[in-house]
Each structure stands twice: as C-alpha cells, then as structure tokens.
N, CA and C of each residue as an Amber inpcrd file, in Angstrom:
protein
   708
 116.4510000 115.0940000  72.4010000 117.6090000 114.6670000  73.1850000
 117.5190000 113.1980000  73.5750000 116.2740000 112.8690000  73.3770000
 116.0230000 111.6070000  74.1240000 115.8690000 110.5750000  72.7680000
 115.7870000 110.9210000  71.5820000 115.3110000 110.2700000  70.2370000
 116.3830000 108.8560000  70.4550000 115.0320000 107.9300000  70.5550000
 115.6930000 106.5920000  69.9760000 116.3090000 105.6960000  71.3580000
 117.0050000 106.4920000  72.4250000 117.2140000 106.0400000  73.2390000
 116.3350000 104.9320000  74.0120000 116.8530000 104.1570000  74.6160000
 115.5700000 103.0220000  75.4440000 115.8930000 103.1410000  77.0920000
 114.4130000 103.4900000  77.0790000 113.7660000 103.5060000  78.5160000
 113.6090000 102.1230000  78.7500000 113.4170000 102.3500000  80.2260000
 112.7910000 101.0690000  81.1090000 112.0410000 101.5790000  82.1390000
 110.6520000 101.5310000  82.3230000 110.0270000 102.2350000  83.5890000
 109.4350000 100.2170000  83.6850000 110.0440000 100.5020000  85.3190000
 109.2650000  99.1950000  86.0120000 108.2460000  99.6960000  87.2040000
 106.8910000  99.6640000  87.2030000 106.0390000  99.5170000  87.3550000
 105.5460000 100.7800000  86.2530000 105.6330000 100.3760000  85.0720000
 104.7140000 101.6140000  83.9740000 103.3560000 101.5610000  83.9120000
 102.6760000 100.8630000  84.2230000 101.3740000 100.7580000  83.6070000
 100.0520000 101.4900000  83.9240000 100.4550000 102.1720000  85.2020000
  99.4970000 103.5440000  85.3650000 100.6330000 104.7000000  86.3610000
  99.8710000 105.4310000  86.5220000  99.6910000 106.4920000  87.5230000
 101.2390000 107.3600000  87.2830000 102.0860000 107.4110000  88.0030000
 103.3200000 107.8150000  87.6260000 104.4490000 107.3700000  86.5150000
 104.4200000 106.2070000  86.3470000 105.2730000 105.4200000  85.7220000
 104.6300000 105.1780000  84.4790000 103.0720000 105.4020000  84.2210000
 102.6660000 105.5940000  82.7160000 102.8000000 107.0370000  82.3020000
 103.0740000 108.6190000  83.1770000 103.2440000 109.3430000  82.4860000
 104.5210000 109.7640000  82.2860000 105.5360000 109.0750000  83.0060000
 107.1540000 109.0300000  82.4480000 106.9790000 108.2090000  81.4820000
 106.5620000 107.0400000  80.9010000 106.4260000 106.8260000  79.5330000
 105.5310000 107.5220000  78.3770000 104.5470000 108.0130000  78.4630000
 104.3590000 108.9570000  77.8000000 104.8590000 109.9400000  77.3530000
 106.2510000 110.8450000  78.8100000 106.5460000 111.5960000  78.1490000
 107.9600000 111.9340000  77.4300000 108.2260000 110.3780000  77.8540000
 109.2470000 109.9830000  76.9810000 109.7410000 109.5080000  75.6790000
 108.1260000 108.7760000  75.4080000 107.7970000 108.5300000  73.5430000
 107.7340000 109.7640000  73.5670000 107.0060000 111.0880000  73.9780000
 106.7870000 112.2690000  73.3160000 108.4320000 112.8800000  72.6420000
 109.1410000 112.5790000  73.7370000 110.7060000 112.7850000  73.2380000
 111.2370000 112.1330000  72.2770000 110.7380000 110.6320000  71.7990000
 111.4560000 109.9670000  70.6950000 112.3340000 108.7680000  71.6060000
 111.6370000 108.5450000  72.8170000 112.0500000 107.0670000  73.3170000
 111.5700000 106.3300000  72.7660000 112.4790000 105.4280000  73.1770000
 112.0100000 103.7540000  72.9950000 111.6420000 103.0840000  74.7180000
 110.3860000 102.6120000  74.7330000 110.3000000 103.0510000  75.5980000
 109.2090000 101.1520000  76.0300000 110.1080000 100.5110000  77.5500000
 109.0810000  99.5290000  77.5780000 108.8690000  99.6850000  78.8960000
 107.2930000  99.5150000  79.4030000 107.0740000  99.3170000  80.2960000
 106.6060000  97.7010000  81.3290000 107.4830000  97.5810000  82.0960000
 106.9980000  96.6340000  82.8530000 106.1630000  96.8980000  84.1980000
 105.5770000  95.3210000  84.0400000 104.5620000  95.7970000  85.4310000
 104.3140000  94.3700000  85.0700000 103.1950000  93.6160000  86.6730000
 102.8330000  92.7920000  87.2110000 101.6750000  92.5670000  86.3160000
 100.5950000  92.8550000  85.9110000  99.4990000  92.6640000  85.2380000
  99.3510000  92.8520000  84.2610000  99.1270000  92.0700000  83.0750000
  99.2130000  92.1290000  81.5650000  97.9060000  92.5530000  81.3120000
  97.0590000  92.9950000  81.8210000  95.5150000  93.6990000  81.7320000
  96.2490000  95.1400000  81.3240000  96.7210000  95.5920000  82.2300000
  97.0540000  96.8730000  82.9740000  98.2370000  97.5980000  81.6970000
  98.7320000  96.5570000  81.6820000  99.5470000  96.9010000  80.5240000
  99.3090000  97.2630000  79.0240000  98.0320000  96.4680000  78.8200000
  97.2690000  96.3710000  77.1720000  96.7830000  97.5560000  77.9860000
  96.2330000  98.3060000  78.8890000  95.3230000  99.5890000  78.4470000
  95.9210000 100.5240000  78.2330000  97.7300000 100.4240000  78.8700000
  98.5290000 101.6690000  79.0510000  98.8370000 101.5830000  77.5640000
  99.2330000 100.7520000  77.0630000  99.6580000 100.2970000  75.2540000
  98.8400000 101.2250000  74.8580000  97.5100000 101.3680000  74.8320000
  96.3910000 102.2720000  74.0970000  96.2540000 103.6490000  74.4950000
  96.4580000 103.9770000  75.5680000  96.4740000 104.9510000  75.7960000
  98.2950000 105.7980000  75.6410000  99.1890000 105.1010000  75.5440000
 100.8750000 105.4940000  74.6700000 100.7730000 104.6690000  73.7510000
 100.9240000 105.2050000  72.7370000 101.4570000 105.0940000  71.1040000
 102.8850000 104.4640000  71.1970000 103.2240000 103.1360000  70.4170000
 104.2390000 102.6400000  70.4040000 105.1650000 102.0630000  71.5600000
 104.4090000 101.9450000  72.6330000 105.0110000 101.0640000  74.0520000
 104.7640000 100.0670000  74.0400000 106.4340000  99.5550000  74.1610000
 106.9510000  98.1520000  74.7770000 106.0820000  97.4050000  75.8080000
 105.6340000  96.3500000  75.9690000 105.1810000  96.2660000  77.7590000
 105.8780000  94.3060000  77.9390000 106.1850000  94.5530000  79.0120000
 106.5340000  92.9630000  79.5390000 106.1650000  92.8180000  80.7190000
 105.3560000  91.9100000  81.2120000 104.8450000  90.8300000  82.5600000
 106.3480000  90.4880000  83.1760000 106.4520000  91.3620000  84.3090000
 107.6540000  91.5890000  85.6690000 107.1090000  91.6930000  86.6090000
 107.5810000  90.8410000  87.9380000 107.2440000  91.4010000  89.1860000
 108.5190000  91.9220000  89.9490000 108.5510000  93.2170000  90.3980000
 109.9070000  93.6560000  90.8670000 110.1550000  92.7760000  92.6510000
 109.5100000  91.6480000  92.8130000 109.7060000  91.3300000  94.0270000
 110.4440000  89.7230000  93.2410000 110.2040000  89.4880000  92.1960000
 110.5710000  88.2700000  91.6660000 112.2450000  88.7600000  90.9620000
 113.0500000  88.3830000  91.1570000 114.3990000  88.8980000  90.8310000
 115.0220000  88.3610000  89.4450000 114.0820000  86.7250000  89.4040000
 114.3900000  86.0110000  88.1020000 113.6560000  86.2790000  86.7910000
 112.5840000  87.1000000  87.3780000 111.0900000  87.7840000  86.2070000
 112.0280000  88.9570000  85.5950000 112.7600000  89.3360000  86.3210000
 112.8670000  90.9450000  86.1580000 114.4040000  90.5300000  85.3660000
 115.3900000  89.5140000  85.4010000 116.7870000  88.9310000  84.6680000
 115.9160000  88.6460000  83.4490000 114.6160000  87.9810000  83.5600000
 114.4170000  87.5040000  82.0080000 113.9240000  88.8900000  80.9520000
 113.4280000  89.7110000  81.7000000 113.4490000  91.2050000  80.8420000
 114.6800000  91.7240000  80.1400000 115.3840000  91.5680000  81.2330000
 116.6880000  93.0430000  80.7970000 117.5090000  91.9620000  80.0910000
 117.0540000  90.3410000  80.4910000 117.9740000  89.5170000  79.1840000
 117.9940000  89.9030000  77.6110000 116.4640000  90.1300000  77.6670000
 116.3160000  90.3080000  76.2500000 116.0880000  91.7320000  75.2430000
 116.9900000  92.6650000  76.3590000 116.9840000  93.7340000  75.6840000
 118.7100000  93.9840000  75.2630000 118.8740000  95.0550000  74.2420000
 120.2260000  95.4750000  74.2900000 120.8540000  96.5440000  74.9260000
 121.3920000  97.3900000  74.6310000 121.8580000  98.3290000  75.2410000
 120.7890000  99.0950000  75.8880000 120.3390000  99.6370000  77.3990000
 119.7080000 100.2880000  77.9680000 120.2800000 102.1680000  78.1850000
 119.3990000 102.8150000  78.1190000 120.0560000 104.3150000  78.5660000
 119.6990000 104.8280000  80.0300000 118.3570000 104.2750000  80.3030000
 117.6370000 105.0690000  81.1460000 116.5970000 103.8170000  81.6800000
 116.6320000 103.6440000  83.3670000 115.7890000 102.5990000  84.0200000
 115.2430000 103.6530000  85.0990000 113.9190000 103.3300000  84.9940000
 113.0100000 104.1000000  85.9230000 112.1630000 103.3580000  86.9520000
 112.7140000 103.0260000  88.0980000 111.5820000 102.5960000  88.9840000
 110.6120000 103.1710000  89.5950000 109.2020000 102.8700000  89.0700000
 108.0010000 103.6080000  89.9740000 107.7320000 102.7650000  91.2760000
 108.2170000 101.3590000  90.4750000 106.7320000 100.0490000  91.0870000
 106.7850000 100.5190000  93.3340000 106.1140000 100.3130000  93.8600000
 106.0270000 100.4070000  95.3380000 104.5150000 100.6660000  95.6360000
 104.2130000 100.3200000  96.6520000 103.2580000 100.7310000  97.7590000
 103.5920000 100.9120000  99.1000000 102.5490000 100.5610000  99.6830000
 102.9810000 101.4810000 101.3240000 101.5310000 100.0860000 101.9120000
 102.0490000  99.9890000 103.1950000 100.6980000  99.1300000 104.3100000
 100.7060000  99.9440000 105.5380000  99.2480000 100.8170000 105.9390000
  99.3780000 101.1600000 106.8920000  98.9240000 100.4340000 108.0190000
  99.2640000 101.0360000 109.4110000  99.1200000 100.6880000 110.4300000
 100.5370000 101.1670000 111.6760000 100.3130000  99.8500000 112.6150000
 101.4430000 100.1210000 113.6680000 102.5150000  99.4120000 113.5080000
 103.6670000  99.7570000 114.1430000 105.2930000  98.6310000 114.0850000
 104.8230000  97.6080000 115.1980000 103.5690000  97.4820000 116.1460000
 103.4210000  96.6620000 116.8670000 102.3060000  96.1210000 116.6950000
 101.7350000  96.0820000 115.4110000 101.0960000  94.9730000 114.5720000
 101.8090000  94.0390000 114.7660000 100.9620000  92.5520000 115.0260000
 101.5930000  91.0270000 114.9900000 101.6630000  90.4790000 113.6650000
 100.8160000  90.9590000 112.5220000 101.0480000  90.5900000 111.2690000
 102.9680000  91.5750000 110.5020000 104.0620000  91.1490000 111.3360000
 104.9120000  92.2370000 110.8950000 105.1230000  92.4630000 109.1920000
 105.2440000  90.9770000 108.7110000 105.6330000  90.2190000 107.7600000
 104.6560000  91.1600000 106.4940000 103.7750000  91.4550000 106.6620000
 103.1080000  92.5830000 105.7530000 103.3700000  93.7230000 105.8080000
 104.3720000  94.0910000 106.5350000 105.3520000  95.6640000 106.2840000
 106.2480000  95.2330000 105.5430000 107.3610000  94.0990000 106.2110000
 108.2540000  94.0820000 105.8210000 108.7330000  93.4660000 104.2220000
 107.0000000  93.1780000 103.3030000 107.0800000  92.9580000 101.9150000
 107.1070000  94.3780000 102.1330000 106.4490000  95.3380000 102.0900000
 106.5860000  96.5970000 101.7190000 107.6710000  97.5200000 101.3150000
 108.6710000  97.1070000 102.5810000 109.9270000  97.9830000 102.6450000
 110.7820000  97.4160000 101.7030000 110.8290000  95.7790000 101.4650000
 111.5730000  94.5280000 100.3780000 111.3930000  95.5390000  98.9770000
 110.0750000  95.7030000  98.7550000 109.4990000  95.4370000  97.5790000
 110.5030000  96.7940000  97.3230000 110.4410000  97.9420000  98.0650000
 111.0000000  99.0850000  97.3860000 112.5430000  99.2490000  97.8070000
 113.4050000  99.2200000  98.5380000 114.4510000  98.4240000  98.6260000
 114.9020000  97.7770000  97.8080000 114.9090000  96.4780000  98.6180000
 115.7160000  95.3880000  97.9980000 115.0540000  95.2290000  95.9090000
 113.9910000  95.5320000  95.9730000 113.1610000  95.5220000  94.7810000
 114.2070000  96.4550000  93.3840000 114.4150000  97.5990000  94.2150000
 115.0050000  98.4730000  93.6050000 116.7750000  98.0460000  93.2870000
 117.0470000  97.5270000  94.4830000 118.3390000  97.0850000  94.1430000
 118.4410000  95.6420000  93.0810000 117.6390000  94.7250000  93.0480000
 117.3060000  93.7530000  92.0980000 116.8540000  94.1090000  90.5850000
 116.3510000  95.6820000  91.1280000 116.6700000  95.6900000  89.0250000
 117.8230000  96.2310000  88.6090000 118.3070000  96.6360000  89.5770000
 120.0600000  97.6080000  88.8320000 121.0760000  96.2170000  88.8460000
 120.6500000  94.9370000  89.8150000 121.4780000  93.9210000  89.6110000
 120.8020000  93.6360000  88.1130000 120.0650000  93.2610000  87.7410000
 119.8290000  92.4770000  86.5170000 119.8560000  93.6170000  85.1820000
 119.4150000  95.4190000  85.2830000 120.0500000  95.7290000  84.5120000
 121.2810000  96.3570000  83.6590000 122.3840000  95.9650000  85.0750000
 123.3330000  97.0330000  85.0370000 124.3750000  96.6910000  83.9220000
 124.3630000  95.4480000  83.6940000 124.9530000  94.8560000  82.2610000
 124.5710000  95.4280000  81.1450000 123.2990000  95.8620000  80.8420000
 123.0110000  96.1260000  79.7790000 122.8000000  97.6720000  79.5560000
 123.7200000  98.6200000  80.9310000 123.5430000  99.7620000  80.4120000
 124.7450000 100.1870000  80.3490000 124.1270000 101.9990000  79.3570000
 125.5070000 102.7870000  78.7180000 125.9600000 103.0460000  79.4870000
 127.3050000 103.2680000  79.6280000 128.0370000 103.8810000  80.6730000
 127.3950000 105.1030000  81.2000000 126.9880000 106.3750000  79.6130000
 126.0320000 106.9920000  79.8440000 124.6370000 107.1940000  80.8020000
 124.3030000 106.3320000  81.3230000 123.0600000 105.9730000  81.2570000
 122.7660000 106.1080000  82.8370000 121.7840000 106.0210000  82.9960000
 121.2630000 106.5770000  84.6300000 119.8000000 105.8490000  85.0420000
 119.6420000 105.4620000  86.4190000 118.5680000 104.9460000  86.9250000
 118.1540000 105.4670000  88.2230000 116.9370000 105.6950000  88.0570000
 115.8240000 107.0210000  88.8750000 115.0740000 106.2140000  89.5320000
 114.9060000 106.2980000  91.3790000 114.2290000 105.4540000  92.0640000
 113.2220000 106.4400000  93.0620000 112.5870000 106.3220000  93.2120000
 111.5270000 106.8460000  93.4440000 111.0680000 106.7620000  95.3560000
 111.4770000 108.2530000  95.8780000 111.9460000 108.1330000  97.5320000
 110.5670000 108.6890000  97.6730000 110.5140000 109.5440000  98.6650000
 108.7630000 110.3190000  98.9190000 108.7980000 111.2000000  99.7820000
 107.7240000 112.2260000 100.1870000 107.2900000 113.0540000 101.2000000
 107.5480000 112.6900000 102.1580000 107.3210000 111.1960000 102.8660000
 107.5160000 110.6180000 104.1400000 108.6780000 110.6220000 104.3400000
 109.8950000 110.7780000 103.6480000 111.3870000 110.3570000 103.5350000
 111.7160000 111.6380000 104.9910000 111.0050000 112.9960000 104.7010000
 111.2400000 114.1870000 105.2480000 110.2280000 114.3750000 106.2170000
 109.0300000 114.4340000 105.7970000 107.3130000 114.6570000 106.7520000
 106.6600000 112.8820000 107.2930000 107.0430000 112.1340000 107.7310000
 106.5070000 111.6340000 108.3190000 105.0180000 111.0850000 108.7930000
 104.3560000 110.2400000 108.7010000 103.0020000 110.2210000 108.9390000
 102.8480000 109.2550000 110.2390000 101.8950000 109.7360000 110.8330000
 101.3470000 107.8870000 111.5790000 100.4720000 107.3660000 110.6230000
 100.9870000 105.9880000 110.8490000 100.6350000 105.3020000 110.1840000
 101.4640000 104.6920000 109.6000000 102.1580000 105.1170000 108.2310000
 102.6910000 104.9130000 107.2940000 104.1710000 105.0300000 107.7070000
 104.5700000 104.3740000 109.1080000 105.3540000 104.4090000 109.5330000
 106.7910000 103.2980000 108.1630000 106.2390000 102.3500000 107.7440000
 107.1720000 101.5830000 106.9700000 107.4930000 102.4400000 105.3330000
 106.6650000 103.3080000 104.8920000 106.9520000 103.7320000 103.6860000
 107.9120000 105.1750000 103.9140000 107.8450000 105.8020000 105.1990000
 108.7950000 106.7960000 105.4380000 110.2340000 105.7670000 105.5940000
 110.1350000 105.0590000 106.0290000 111.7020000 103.6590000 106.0300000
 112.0190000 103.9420000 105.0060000 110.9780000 103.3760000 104.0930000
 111.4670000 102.7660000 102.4060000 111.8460000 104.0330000 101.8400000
 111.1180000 104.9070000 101.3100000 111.5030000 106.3160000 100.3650000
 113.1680000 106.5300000 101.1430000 112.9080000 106.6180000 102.4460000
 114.3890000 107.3010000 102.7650000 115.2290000 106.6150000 102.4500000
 115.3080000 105.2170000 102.4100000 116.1660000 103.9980000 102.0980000
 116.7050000 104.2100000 100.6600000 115.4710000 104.0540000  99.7700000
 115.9100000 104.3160000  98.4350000 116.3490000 105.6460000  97.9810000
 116.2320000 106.7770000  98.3370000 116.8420000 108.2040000  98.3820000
 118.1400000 107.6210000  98.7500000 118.5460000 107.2160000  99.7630000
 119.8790000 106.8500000 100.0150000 120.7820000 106.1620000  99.1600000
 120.0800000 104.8480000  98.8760000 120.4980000 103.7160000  97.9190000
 120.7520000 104.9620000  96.5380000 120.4180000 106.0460000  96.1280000
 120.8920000 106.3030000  95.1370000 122.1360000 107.1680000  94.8680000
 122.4440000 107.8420000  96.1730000 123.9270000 108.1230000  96.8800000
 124.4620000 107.6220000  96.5010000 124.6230000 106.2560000  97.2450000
 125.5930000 105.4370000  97.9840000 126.0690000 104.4990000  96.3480000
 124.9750000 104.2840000  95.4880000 125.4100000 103.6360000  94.1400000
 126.0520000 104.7880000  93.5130000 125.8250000 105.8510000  93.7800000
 126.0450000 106.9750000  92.4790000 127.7330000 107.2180000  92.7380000
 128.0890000 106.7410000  93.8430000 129.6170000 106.4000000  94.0490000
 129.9630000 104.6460000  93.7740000 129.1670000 103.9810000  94.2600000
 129.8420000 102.5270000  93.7650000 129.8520000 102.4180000  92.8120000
 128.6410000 102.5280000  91.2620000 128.8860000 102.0000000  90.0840000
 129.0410000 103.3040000  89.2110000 129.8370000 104.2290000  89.5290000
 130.1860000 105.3850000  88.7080000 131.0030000 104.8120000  87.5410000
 130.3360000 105.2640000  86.1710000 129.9540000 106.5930000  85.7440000
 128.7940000 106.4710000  85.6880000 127.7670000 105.1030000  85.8400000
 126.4290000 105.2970000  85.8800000 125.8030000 106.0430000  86.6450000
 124.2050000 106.9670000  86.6330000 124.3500000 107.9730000  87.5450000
 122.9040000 107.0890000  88.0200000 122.8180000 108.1650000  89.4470000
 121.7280000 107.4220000  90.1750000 120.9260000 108.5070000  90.9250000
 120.0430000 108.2410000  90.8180000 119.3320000 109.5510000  91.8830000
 117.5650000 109.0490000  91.6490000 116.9080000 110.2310000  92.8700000
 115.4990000 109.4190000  92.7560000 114.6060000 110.8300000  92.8010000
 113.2280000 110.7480000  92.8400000 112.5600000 112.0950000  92.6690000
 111.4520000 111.3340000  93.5710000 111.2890000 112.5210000  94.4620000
 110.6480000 112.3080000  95.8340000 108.9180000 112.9980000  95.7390000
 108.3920000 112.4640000  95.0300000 106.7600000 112.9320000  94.9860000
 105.9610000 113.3190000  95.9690000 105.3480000 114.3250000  95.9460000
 104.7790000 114.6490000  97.7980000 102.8050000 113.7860000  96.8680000
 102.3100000 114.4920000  97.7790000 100.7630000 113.4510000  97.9460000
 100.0160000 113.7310000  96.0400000 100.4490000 112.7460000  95.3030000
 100.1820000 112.5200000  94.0920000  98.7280000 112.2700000  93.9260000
  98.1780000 112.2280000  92.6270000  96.6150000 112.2130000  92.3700000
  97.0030000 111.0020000  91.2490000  97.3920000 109.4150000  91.6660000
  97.3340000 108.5490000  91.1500000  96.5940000 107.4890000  91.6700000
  96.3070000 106.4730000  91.0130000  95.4750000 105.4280000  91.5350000
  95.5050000 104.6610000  92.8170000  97.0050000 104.6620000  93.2410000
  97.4410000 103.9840000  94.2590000  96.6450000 104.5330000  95.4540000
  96.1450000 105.4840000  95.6060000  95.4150000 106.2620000  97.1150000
  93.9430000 105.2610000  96.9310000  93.0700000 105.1530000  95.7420000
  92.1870000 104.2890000  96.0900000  92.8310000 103.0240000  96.6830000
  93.7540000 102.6520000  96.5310000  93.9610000 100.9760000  96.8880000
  93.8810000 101.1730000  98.5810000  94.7390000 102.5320000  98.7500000
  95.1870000 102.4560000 100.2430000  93.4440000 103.4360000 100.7670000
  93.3600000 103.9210000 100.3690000  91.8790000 104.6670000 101.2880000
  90.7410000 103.9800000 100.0050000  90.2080000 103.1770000 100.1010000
  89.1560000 103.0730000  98.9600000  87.8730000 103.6380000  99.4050000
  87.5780000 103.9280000 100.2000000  86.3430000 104.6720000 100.8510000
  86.5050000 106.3930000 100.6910000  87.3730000 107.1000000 100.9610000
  87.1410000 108.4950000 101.2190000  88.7900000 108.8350000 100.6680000
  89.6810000 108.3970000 100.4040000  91.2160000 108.4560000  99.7220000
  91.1290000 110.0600000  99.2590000  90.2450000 110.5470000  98.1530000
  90.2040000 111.3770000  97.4790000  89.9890000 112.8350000  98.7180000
  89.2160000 112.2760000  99.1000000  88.7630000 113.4500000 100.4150000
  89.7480000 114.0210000 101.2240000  90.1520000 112.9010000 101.9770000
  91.0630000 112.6180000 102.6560000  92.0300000 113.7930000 102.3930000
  92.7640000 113.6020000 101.0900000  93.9400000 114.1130000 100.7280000
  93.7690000 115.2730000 100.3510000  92.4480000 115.7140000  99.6400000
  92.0990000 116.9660000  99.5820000  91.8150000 117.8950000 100.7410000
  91.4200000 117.3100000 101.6390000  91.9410000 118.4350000 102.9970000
  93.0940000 118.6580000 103.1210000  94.5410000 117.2830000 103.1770000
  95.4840000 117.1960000 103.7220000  96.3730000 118.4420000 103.0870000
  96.0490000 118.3560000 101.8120000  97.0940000 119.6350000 100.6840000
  96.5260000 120.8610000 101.1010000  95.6570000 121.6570000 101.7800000
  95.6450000 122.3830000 101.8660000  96.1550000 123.1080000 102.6830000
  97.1510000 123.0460000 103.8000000  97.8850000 123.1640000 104.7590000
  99.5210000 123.2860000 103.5020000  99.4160000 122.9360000 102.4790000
 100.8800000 123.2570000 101.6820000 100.8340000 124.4990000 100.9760000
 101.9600000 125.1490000 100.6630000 102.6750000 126.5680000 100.2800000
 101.3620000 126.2950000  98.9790000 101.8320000 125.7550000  98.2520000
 100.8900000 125.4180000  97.2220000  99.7190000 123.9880000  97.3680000
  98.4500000 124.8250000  97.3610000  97.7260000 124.2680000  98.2970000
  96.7930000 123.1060000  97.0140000  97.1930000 121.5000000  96.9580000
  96.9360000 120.9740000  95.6980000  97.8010000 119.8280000  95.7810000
  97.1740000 119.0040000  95.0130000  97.7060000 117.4690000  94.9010000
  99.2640000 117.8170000  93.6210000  99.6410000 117.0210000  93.8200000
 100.8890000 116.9090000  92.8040000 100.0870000 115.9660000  91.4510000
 100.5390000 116.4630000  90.1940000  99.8450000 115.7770000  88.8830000
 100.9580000 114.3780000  88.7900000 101.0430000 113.5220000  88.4000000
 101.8180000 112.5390000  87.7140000 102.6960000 113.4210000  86.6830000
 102.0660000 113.9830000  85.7090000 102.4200000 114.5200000  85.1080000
 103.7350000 115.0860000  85.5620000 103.8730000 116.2480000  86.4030000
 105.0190000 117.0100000  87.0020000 105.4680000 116.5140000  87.6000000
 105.4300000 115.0380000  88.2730000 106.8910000 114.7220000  88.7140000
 107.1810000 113.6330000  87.1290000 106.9310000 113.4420000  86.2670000
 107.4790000 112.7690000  85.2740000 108.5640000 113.5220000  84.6580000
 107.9830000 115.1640000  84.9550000 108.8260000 115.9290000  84.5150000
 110.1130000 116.1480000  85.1020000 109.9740000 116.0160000  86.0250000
 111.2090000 115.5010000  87.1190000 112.2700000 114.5710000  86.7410000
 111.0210000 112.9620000  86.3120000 112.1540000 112.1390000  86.0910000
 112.6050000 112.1900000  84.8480000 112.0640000 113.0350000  84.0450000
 112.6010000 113.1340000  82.4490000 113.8390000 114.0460000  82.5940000
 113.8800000 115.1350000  83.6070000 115.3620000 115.8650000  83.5850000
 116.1700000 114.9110000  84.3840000 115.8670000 114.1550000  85.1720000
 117.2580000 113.4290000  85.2920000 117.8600000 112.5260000  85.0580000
 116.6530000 112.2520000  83.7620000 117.6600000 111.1000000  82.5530000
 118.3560000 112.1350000  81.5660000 118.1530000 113.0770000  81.7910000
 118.5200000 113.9890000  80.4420000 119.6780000 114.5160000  80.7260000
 119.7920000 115.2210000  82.1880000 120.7790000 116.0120000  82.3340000
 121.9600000 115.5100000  83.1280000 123.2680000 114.9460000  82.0690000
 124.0600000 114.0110000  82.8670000 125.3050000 114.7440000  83.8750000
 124.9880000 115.9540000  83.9070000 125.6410000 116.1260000  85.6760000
 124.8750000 115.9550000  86.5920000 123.4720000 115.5640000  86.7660000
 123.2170000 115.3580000  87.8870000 123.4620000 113.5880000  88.4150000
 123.6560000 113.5760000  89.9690000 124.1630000 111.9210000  90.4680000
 123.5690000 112.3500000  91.3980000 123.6060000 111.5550000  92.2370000
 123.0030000 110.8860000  93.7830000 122.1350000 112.2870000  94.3840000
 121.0990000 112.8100000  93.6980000 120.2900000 113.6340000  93.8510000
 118.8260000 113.4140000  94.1000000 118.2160000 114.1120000  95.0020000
 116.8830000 113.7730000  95.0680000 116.2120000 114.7840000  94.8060000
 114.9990000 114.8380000  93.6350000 114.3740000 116.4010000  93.5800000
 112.6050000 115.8100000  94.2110000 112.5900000 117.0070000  94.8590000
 111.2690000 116.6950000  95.5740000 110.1620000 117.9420000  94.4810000
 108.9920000 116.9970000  94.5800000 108.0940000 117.6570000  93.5160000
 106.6500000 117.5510000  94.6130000 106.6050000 118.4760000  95.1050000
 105.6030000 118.0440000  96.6060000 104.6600000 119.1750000  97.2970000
 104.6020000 120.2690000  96.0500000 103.9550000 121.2680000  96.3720000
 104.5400000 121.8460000  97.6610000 105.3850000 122.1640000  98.0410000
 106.3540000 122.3810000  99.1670000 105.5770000 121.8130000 100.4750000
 105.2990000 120.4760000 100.3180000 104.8660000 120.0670000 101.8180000
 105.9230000 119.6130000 102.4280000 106.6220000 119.0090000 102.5420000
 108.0810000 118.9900000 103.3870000 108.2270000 120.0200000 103.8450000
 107.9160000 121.5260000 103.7220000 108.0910000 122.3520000 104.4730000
 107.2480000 122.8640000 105.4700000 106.5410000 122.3310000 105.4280000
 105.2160000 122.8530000 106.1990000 104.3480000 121.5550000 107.0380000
C-alpha cells in the first residue's frame, strides 16, 4: 500500500523515528530520514537498507526549507525529533524549557510550513504528543505542555489545511535511547519500576508505536486523531 510512496521522518536516526523508517522500506517506501547528526545517520543507513538521510535541525527553519526544497512530491511527513528538560517552572535558567516546548511546537509547525508545498493532497503528517499530554509528571512539567500542544496542533490543522490529514501518536514510557540522555545513571531502572503499576506491566517497543504511525499514513479516514500506544498507563 505504501510501495514507492515518499516518507519523511524528521528526527529518523534512532529510537522511534528509525523504526518508522524501517518499517516503512519494509512496505516499499521511499523513505528519507532527517536528523541533526550525520554520524547518527550513516549508522541508521546500515542498519535500513536503502535510506535517504539529510543533515536538518528541526529548530533551524531554513535547514529544514533546504530539505523539502529538494524533494518532489511528498506523501507522508513524520515528526519524531523532541526531548523533554527536567526540573521546576521556578528554575531561573527558564530559557532551557522554553527551547524544549519551541523545539516540539513551533518545530513541528516549521516543517508543515516548509513541507506543505510539496505534498499530495493525499498525504498526511504525524506529530508525535505523549503520556504526559494525559498523566502528568513532576518534573517534566514542560514536556506534558509540549505533547498536549502538538496533539492539539494536529486538530486544529486537520481543519485548516484540509484535505491534508493530521494527527499524532502519543507513546507512553518507550525503551529508546532518549531515557539515557535524560537519566544517564539509573534511566533503565528507573522506568522499569515505573511500568509496573500499568494494565500491561512493560515498556512500550519503538517498534509498536511505529506501528501506529504506519496506520495513520495508511488509513486515509483517519484526521486530527491521537492514538495512544502506552501500555494503558494513562489509565492508571
């Protein structure tokens, strides 16, 4: 269903956003991934068969115009790229949240400005909200902002630039690289207590929420939808 079509995952080069490209060549995409580090990118190349990769920073708005310049018709744009800074809202360093909330935000809205020219009418872009959007943490008071923000932002477009569709898939506590950055001491631990308090007691794979974002490039009645893939922790 997907043969030939061209992807765009911006931040592809590991953890979530390398196994929506994976399992989108598996479908017969065309498939490029951008991301910030051209290291990061040559390993994801080797580890997916036949991926695109281009040096983008989704906080740079003119990096990310010179990408989608040089592609043609787009079907399907996938934003992973984000992180999270913990701490308090009455931290004096504010200015290091508020890249945070930019980056996934405004970040997100800066690639649908630069690729919305170059997509099918067909065509749909998947932004990536979270567990915090619903469950809340201390701490991580600015990334429950952002997920809910961008969950929203895909509403609120999925009526402004209709017939393009928009929607995001809300990952509960994933087993990707990003937890070393934020816990590099005990991250793994950490989270392995935290899942066990969920219906299904276990980290979420990359894998299964890719699967997520692969049905909602595929299936074009869905719009301004959010599917949560989170081992039912939002409920609990």
């Amino acid at each position: 269903m997907m043969h030939e079509q061209q992807v765009v995952i911006i931040g592809g080069s590991e953890g979530i956003g390398l196994a929506v490209a994976k399992a989108a060549r598996a479908l017969g995409a065309r498939v490029l991934s951008v991301g910030r580090t051209a290291e990061k990118l040559e390993a994801a190349q080797r580890v997916v068969e036949g991926l695109e990769v281009a040096v983008a920073d989704i906080n740079d708005p003119a990096s990310l115009r010179a990408v989608f310049s040089g592609l043609d018709a787009i079907d399907h744009t996938y934003i992973a790229a984000g992180s999270t800074k913990m701490g308090s809202p009455l931290d004096p360093e504010l200015d290091n949240f508020k890249h945070k909330f930019d980056e996934r935000l405004w970040g997100s809205v800066d690639v649908v400005r630069a690729a919305q020219d170059k997509m099918r009418a067909t065509g749909s872009f998947t932004f990536t909200g979270g567990l915090s959007s619903d469950r809340p943490v201390k701490g991580a008071w600015v990334s429950g902002i952002a997920t809910m923000a961008t969950e929203q932002l895909a509403r609120v477009l999925a009526l402004e630039l209709a017939p393009l569709r928009f929607n995001a898939v809300a990952p509960g506590y994933t087993d990707t690289p990003m937890w070393n950055t934020i816990f590099p001491d005990n991250g793994v631990r950490l989270l392995g207590e935290t899942v066990q308090k969920n219906p299904v007691p276990r980290l979420v794979t990359a894998d299964e929420v890719a699967q997520a974002v692969l049905l909602l490039m595929q299936n074009s009645a869905i719009t301004g939808e959010t599917i949560h893939v989170d081992c039912g922790a939002r409920l609990v």
